[in-house]
mmCIF file of the N, C-alpha and C atoms, coordinates in Angstrom:
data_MODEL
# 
_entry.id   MODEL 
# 
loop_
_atom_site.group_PDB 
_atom_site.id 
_atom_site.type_symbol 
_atom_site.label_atom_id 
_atom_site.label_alt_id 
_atom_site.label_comp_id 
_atom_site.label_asym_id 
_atom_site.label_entity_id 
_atom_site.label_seq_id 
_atom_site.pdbx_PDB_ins_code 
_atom_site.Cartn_x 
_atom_site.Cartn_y 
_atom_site.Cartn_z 
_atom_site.occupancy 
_atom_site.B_iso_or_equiv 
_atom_site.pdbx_formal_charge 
_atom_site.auth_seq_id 
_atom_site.auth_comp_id 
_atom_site.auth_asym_id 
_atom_site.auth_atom_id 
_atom_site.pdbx_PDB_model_num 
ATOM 1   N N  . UNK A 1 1  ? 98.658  94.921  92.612  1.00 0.00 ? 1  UNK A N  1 
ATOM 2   C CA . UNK A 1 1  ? 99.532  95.852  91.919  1.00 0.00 ? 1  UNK A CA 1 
ATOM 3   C C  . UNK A 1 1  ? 100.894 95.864  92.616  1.00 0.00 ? 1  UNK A C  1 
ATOM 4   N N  . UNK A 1 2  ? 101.659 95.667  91.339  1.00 0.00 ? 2  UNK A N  1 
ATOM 5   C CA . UNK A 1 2  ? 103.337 95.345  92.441  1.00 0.00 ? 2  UNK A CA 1 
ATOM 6   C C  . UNK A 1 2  ? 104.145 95.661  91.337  1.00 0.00 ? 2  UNK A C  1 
ATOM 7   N N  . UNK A 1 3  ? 104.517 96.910  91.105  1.00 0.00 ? 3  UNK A N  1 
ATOM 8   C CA . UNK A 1 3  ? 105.129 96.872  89.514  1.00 0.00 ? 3  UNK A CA 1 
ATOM 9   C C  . UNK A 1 3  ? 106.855 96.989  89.417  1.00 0.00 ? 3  UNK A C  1 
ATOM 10  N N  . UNK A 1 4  ? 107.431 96.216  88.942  1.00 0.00 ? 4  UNK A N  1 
ATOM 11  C CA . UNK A 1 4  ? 108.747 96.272  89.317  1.00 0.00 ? 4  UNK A CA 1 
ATOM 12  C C  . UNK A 1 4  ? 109.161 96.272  87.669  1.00 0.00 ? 4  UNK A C  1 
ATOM 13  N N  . UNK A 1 5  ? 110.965 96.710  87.806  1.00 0.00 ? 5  UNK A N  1 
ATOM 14  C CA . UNK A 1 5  ? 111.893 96.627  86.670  1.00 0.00 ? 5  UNK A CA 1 
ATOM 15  C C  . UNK A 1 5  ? 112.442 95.776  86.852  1.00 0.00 ? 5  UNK A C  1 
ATOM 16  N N  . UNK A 1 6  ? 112.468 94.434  85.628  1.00 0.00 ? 6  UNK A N  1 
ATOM 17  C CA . UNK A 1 6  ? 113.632 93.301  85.435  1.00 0.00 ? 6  UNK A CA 1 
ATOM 18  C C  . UNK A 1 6  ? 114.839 94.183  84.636  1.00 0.00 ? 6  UNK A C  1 
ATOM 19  N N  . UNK A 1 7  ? 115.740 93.801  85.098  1.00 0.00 ? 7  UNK A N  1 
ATOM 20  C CA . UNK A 1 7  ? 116.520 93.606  84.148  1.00 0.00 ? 7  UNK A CA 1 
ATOM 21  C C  . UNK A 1 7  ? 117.398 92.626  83.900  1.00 0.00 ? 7  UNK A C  1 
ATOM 22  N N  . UNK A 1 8  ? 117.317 92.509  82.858  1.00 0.00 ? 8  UNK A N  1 
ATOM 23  C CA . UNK A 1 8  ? 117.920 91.248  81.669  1.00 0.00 ? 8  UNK A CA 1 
ATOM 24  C C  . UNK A 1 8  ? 119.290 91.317  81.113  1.00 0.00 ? 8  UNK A C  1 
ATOM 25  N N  . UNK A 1 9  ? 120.306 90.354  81.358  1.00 0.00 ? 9  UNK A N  1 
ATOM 26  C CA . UNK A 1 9  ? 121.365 89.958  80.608  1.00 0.00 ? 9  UNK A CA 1 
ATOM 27  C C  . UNK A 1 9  ? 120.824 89.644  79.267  1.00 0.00 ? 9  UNK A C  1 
ATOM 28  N N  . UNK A 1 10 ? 121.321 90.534  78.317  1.00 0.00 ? 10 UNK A N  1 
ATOM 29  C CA . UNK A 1 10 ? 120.986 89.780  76.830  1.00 0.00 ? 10 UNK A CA 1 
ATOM 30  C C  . UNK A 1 10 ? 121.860 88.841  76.077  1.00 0.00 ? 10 UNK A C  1 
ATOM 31  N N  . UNK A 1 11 ? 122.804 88.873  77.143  1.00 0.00 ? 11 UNK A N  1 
ATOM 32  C CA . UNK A 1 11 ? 124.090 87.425  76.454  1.00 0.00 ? 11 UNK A CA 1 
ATOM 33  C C  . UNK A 1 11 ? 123.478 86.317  77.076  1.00 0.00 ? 11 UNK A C  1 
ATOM 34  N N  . UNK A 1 12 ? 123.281 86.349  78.153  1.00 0.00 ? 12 UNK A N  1 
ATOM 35  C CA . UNK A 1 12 ? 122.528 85.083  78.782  1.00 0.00 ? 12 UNK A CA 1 
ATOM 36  C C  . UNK A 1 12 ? 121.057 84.573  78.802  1.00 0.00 ? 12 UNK A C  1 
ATOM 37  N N  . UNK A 1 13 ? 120.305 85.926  78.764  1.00 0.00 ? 13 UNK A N  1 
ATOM 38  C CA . UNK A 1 13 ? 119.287 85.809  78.634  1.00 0.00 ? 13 UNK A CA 1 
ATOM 39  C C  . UNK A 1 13 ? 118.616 85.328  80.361  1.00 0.00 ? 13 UNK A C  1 
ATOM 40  N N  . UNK A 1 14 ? 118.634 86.004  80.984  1.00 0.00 ? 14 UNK A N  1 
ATOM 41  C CA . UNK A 1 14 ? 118.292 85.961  82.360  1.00 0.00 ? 14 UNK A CA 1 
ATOM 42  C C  . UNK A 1 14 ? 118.041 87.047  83.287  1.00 0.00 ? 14 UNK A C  1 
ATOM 43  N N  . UNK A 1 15 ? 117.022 87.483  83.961  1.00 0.00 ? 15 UNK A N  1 
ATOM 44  C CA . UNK A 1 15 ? 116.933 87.904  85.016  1.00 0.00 ? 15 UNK A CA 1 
ATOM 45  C C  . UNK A 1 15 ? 118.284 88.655  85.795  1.00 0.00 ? 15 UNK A C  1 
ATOM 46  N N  . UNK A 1 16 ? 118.611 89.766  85.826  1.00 0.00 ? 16 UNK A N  1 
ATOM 47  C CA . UNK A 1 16 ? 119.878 89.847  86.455  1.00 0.00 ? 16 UNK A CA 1 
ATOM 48  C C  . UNK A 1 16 ? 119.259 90.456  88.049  1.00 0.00 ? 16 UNK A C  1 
ATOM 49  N N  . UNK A 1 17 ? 118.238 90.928  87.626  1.00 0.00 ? 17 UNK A N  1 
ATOM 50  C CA . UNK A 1 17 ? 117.720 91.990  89.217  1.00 0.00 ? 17 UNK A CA 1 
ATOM 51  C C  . UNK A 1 17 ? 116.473 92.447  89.165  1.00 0.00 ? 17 UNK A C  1 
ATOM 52  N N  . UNK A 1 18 ? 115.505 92.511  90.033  1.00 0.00 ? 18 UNK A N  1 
ATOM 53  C CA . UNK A 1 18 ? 114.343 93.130  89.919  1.00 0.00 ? 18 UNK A CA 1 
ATOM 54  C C  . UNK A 1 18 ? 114.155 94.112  90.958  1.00 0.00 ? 18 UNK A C  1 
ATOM 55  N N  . UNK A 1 19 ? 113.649 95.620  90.159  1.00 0.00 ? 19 UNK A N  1 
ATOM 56  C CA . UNK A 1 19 ? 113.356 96.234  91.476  1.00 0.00 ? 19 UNK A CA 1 
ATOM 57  C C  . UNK A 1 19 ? 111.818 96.931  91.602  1.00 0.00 ? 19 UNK A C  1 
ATOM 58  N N  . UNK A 1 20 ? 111.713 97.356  92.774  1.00 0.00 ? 20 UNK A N  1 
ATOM 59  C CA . UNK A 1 20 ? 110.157 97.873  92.546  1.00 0.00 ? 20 UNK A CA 1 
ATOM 60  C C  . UNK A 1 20 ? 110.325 99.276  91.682  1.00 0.00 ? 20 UNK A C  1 
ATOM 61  N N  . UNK A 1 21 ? 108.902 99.579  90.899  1.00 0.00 ? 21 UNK A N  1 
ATOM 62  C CA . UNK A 1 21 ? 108.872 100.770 90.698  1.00 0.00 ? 21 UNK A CA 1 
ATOM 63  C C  . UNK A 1 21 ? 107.206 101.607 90.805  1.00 0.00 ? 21 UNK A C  1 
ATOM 64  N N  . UNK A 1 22 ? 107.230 102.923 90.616  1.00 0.00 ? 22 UNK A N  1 
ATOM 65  C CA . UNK A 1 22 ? 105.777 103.608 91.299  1.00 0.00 ? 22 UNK A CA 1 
ATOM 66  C C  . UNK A 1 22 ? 104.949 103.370 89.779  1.00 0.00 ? 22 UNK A C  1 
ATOM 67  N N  . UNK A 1 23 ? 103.573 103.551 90.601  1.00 0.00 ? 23 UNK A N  1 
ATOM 68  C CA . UNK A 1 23 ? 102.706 102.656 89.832  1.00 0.00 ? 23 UNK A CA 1 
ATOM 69  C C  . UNK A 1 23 ? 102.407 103.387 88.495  1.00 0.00 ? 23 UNK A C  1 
ATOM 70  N N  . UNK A 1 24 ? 102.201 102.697 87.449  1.00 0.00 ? 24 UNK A N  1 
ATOM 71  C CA . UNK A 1 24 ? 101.613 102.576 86.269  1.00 0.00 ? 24 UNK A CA 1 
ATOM 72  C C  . UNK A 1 24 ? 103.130 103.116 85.272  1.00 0.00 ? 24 UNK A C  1 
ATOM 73  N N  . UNK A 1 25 ? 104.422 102.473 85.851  1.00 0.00 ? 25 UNK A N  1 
ATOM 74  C CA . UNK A 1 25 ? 105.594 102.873 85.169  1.00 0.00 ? 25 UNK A CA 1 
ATOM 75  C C  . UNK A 1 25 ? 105.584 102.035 83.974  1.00 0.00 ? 25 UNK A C  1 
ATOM 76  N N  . UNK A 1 26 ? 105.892 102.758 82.882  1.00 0.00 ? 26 UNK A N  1 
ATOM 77  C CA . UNK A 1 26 ? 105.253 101.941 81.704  1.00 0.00 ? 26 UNK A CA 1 
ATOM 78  C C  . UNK A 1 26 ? 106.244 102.391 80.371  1.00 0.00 ? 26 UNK A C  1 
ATOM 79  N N  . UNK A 1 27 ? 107.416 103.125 80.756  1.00 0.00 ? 27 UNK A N  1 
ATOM 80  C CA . UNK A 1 27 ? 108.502 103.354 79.842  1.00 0.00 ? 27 UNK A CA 1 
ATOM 81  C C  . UNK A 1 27 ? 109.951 103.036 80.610  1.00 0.00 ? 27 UNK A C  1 
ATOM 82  N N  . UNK A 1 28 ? 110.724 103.023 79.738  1.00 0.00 ? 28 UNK A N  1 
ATOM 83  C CA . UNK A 1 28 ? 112.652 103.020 79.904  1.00 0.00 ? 28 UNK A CA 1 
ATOM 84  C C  . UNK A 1 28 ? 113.133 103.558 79.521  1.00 0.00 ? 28 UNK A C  1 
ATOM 85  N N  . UNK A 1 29 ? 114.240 104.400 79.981  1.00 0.00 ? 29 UNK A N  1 
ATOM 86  C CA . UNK A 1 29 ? 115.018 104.887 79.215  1.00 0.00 ? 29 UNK A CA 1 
ATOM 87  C C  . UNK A 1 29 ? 116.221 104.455 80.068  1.00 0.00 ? 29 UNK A C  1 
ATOM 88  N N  . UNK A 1 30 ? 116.959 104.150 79.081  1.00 0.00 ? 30 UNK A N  1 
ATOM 89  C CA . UNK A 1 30 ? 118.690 103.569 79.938  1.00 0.00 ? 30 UNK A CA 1 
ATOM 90  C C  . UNK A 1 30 ? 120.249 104.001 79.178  1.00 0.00 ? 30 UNK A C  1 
ATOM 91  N N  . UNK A 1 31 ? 120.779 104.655 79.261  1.00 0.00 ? 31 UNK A N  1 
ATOM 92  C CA . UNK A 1 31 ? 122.451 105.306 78.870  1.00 0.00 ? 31 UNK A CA 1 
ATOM 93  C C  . UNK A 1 31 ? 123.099 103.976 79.884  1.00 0.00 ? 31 UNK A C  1 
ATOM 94  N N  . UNK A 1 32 ? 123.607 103.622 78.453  1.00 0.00 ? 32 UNK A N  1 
ATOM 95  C CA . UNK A 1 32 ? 124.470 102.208 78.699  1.00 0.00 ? 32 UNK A CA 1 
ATOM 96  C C  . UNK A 1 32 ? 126.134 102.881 79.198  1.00 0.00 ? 32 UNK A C  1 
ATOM 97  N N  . UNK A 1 33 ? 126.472 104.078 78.537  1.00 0.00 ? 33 UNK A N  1 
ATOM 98  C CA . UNK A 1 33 ? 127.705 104.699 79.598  1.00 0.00 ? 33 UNK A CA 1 
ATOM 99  C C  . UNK A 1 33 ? 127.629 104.531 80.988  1.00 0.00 ? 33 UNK A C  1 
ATOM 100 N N  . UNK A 1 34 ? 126.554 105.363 81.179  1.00 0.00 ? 34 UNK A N  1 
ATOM 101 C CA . UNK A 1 34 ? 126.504 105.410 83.166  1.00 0.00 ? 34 UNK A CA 1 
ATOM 102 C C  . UNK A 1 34 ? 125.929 104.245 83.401  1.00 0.00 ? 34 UNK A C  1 
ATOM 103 N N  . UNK A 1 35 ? 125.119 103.550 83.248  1.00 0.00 ? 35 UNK A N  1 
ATOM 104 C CA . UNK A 1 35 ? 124.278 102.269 83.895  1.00 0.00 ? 35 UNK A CA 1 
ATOM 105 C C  . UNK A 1 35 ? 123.190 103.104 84.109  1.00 0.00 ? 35 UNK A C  1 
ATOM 106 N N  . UNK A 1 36 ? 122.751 104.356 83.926  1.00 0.00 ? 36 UNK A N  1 
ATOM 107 C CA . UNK A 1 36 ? 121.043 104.862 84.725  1.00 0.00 ? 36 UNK A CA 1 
ATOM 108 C C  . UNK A 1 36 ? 119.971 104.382 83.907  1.00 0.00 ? 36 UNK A C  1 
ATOM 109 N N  . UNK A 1 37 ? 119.184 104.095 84.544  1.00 0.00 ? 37 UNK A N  1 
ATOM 110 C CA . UNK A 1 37 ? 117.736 103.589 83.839  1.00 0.00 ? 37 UNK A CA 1 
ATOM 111 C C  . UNK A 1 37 ? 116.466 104.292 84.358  1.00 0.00 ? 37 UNK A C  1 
ATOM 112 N N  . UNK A 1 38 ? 115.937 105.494 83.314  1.00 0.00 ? 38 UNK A N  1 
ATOM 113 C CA . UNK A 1 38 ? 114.634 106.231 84.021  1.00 0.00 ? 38 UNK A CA 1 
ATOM 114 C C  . UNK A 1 38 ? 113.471 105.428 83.428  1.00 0.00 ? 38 UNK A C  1 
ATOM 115 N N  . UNK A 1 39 ? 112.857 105.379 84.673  1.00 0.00 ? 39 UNK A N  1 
ATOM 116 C CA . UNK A 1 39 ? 111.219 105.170 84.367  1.00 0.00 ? 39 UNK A CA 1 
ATOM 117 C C  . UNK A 1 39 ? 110.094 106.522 84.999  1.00 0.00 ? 39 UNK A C  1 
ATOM 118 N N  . UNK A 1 40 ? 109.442 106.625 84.193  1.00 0.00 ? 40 UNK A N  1 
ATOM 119 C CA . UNK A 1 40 ? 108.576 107.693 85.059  1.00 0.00 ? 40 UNK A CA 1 
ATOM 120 C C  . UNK A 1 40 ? 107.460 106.731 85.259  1.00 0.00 ? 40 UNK A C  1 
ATOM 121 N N  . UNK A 1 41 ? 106.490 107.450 86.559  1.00 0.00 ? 41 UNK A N  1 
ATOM 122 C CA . UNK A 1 41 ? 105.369 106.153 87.118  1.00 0.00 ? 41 UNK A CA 1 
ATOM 123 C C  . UNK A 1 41 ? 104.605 107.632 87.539  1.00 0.00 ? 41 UNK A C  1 
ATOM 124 N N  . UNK A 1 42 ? 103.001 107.215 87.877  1.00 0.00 ? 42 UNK A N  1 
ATOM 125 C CA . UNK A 1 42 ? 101.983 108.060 87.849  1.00 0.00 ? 42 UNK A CA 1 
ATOM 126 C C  . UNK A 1 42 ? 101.950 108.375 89.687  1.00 0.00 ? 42 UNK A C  1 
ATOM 127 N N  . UNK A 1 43 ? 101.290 108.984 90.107  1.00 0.00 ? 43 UNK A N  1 
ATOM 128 C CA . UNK A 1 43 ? 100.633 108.716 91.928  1.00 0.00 ? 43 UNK A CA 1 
ATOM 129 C C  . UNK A 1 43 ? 100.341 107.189 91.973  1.00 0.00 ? 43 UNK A C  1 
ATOM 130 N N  . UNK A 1 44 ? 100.550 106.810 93.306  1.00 0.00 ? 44 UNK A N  1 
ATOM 131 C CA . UNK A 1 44 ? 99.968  105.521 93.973  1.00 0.00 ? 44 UNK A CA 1 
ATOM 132 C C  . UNK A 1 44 ? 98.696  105.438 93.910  1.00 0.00 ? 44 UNK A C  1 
ATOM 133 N N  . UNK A 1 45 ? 97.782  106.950 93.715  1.00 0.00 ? 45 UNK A N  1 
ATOM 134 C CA . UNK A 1 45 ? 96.117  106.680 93.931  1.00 0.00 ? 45 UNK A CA 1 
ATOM 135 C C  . UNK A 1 45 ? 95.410  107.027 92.289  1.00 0.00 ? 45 UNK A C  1 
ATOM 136 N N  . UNK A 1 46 ? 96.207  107.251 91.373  1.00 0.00 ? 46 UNK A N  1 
ATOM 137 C CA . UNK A 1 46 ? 95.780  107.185 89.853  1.00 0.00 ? 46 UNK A CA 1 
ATOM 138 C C  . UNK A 1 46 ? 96.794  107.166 88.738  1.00 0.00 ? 46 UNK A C  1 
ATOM 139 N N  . UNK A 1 47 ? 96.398  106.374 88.076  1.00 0.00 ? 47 UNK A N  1 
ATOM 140 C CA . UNK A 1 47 ? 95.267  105.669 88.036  1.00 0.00 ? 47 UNK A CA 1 
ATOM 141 C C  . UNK A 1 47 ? 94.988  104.330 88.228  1.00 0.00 ? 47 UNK A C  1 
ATOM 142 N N  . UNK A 1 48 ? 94.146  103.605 88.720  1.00 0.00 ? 48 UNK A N  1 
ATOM 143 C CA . UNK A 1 48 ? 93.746  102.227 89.544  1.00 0.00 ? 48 UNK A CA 1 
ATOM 144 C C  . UNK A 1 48 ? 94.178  102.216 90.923  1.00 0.00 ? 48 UNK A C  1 
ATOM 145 N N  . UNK A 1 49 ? 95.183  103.081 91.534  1.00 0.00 ? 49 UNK A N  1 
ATOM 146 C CA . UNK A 1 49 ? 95.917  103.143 92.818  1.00 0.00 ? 49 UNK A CA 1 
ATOM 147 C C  . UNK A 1 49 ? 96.629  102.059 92.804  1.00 0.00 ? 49 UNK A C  1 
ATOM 148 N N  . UNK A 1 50 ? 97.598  101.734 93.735  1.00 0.00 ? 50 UNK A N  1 
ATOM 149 C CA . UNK A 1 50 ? 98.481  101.007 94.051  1.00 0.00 ? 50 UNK A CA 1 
ATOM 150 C C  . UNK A 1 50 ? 98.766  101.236 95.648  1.00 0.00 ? 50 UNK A C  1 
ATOM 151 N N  . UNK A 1 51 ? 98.505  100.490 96.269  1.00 0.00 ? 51 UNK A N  1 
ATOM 152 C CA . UNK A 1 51 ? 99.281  100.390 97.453  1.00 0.00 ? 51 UNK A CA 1 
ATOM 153 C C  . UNK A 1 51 ? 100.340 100.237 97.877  1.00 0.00 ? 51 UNK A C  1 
ATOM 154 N N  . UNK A 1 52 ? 100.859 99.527  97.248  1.00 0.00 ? 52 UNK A N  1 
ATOM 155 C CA . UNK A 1 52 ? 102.454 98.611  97.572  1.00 0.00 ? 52 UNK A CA 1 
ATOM 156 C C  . UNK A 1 52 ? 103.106 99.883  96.997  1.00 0.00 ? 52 UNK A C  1 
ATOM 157 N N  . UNK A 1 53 ? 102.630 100.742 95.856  1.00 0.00 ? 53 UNK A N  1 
ATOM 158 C CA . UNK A 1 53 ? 103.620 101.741 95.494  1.00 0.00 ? 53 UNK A CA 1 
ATOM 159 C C  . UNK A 1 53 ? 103.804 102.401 96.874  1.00 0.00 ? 53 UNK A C  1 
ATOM 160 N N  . UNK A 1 54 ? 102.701 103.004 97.543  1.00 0.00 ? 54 UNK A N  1 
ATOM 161 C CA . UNK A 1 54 ? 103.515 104.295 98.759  1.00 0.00 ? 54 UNK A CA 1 
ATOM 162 C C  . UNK A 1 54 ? 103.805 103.134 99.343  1.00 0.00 ? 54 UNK A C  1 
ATOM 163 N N  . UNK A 1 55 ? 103.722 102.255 99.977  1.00 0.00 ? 55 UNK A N  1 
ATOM 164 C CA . UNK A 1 55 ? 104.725 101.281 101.106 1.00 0.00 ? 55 UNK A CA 1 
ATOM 165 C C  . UNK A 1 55 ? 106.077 101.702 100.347 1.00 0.00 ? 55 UNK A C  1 
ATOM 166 N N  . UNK A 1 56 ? 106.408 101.360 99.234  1.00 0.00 ? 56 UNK A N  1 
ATOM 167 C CA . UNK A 1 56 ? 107.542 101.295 98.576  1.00 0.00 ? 56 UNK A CA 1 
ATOM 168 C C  . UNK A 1 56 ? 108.512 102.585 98.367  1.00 0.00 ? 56 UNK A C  1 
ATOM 169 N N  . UNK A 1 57 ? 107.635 103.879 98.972  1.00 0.00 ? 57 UNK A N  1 
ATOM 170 C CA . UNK A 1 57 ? 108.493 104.702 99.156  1.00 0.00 ? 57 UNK A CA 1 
ATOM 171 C C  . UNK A 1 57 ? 107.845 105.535 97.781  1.00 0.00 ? 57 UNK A C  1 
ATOM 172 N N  . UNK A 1 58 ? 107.047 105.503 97.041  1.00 0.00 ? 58 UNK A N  1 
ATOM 173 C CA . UNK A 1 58 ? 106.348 106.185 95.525  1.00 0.00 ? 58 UNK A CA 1 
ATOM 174 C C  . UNK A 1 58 ? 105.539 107.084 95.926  1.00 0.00 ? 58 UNK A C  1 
ATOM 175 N N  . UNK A 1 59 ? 105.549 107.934 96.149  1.00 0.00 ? 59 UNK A N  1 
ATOM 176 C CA . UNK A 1 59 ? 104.265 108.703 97.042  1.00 0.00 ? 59 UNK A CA 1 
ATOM 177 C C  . UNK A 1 59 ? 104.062 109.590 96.403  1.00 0.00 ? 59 UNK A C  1 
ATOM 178 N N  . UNK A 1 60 ? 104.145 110.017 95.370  1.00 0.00 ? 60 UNK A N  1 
ATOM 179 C CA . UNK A 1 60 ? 104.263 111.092 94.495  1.00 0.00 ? 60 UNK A CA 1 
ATOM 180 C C  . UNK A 1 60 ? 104.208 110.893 92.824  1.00 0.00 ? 60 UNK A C  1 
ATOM 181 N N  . UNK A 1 61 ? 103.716 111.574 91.900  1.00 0.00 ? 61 UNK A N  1 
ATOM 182 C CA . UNK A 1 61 ? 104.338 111.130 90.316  1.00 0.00 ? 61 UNK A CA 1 
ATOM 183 C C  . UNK A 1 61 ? 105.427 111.688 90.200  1.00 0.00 ? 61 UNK A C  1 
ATOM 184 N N  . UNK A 1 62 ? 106.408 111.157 88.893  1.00 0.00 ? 62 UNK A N  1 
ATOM 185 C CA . UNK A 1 62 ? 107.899 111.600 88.823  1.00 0.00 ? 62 UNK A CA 1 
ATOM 186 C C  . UNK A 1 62 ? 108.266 110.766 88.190  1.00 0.00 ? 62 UNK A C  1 
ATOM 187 N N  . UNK A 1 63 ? 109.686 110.544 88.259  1.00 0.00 ? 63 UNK A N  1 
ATOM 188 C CA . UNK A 1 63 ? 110.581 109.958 87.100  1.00 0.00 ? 63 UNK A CA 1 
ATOM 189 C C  . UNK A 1 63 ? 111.705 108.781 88.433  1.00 0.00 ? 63 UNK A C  1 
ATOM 190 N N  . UNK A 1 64 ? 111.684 108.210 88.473  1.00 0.00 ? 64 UNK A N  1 
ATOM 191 C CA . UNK A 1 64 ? 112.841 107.289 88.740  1.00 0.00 ? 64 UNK A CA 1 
ATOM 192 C C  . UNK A 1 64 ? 114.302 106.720 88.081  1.00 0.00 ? 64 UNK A C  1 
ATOM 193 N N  . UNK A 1 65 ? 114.611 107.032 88.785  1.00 0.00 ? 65 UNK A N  1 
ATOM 194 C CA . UNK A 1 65 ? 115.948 106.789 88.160  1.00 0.00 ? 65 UNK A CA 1 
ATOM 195 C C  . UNK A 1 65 ? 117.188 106.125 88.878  1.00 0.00 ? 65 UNK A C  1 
ATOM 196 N N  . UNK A 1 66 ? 117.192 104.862 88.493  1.00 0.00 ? 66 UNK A N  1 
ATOM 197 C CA . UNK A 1 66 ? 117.895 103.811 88.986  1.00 0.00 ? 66 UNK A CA 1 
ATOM 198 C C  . UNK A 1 66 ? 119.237 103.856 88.601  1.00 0.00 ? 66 UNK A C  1 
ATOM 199 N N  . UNK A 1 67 ? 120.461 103.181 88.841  1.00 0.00 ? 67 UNK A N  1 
ATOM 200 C CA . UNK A 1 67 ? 122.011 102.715 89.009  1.00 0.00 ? 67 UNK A CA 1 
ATOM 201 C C  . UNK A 1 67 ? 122.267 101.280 88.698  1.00 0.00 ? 67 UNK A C  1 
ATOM 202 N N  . UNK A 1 68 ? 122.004 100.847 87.309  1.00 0.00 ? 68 UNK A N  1 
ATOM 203 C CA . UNK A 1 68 ? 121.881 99.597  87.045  1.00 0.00 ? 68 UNK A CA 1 
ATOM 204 C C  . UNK A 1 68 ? 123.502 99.145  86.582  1.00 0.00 ? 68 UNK A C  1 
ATOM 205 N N  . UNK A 1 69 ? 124.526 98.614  87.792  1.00 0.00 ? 69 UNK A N  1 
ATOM 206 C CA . UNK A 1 69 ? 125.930 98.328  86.925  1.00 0.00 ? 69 UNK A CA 1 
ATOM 207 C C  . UNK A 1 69 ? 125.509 97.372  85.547  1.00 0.00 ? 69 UNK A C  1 
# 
């Protein structure tokens, strides 16, 4: 379990950045004004757990919210 956000150039069609996110993050939401991109993700220990999430700093459920220029 290693769940990360791509994000994608859609003119180019490529990979621009990947980052990690807490486990079982499974929506987007992104305001193309600011660049923010929320994902919400569950606990590291449900459901299935994730490890790499608390290494990664996820230690909790919540919403993430990234700074994508």
């Amino acid at each position: 379990c290693s769940p990360v956000l791509a994000v994608i150039n859609a003119s180019t069609r490529t990979i621009t950045s990947i980052v990690p996110t807490g486990n079982n993050a499974h929506s987007v939401a992104a305001d193309p004004q600011s660049g923010l991109v929320l994902v919400p993700h569950s606990s590291p220990g449900s459901p299935a757990g994730c490890s790499t999430c608390a290494a990664n700093g996820f230690l909790s459920a919540g919403v993430s919210i990234f700074n994508i220029p």
